[in-house]
C-alpha positions, 0 to 999 in steps of 0.5 A: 085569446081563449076563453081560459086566458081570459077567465085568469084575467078577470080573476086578476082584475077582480083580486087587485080591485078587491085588494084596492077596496080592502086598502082603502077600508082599512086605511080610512078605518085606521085615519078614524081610530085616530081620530078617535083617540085624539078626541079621548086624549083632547077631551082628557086634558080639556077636562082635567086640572093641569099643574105648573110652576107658579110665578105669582109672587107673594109674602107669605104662605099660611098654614097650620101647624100643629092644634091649629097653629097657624105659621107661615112660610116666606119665599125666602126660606131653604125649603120652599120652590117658588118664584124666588128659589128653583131649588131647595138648599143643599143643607136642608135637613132630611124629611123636612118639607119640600114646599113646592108652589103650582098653580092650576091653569086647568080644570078643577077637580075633586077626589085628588090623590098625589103620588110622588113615585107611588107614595102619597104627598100632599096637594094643599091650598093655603088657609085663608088668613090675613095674607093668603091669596089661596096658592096651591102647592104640593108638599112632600118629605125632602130625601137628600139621597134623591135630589136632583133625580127625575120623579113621576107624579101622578095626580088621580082626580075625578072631574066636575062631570065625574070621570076619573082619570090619572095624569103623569108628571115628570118633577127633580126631587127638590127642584122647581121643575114640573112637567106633564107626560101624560097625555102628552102635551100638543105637538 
């Protein structure tokens, strides 16, 4: 063999080392961005609130009306999404309130904007009265012409630690059905 040949051998072996090298570089930097983002998603849903359908049965949800009137809503009425009723009546009445009880199986969190489809709706707590067992619920204006078809909510919040963050829902207009998208739920 002459020297030439075995200079081009060398070169070969040194070029196919270097491409080994730069594979598994690149490999282990591509497994620990990974990770890295699975910690942010972890650590994004480890600190937020995380909303579901309520299954906690109650009398009545206490409210005020207008110049601190306080009312109540039964979970027998057209209106109200709980554990008796999945959906909304088909009669109800366009804009009347669509009362959609959660509960909050995550983290509390101040500063709360809701969106339904970008417009702002209401995330309220019940007052505290006679019957109140401090349920959550989301109340938003029923439009007929949406029922039944798949809305975004988006909850913008700012945890106790101080990081803002928004979280995506998938809900049916009028229909007990509340479902996180974003982060997205473990695998």
């Amino acid at each position: 063999m002459d020297w030439q040949a075995g200079e081009t051998i060398a070169l070969v072996v040194m070029a196919v080392f270097e491409a080994v090298t730069l594979f598994f570089y690149f490999r282990e930097k591509s497994s620990k961005d990974c990770a890295e983002k699975e910690l942010k998603i972890i650590k994004r849903r480890g600190e937020a609130p995380f909303l579901q359908p309520s299954a906690t049965p109650f009398q009545f949800i206490e409210f005020i009306f207008e110049k601190d009137e306080r009312r109540m809503w039964t979970p027998n009425e057209q209106n109200v999404l709980c554990f008796v009723r999945d959906e909304v009546t088909e009669n109800l009445a366009p804009e009347n309130a669509v009362v959609f009880v959660v509960d909050n199986v995550g983290e509390p969190a101040r500063c709360v904007v809701v969106k339904l489809d970008g417009e702002v709706i209401a995330l309220k707590r019940e007052i505290d009265g006679h019957y109140s067992q401090g349920l959550l619920y989301l109340e938003y204006a029923y439009k007929p012409q949406k029922r039944g078809k798949e809305q975004t909510i988006t909850i913008s919040f700012e945890t106790r630690s101080g990081v803002q963050d928004t979280h995506q829902y998938i809900t049916r207009h009028g229909f007990r059905v509340l479902r996180r998208i974003d982060p997205t739920l473990p695998q």
